[in-house]
N, C-alpha and C positions, 0 to 999 in steps of 0.2 A: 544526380544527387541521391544521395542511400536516406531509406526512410529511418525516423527518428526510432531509437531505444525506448520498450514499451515496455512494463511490467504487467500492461494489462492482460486479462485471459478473459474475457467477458463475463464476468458475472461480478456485474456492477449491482453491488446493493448494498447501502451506506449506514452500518450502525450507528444507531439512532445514542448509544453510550460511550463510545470509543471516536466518532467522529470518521472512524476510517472506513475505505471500501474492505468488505470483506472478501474481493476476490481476489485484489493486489497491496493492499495495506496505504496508499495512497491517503491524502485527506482530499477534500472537498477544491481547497484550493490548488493544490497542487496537482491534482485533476485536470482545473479549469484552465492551468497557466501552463501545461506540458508542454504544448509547441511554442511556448514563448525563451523556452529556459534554452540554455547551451546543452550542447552534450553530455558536455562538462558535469554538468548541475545534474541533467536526469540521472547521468550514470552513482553520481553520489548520492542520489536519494536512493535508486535502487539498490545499489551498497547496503541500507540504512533498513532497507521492509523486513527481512528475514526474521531480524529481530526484534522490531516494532510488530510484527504479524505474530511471534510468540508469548510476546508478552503481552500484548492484546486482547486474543483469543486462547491462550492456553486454558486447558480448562483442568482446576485443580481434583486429584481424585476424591471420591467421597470420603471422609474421613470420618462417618457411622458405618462405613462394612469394614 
């Protein structure tokens, strides 16, 4: 059996405004339910972070310099 498709990178620590891990852009639930989902599903959410983790954490330039 091949192990499950992980987005994670360990550096699990969960913004307290965004909901999401800040290591993998994951939420809480979808954390807790990983090995429950098809490959199917993980591979689609993983699809989904790149741009959940930009728009997340982008951080806008200072617009006084």
């Amino acid at each position: 059996m091949s192990p499950a498709s992980t987005p994670c990178i360990r550096v699990c620590m969960l913004d307290p405004e965004t909901g999401l891990c800040e290591g993998c852009g994951r939420t809480r639930e979808e954390i807790g339910t990983w090995y429950r989902l098809t490959e199917e599903e993980r591979l689609r959410i993983m699809a989904e972070l790149p741009e959940r983790m930009r728009q997340a954490f982008a951080v806008e330039p200072d617009k006084a310099s």
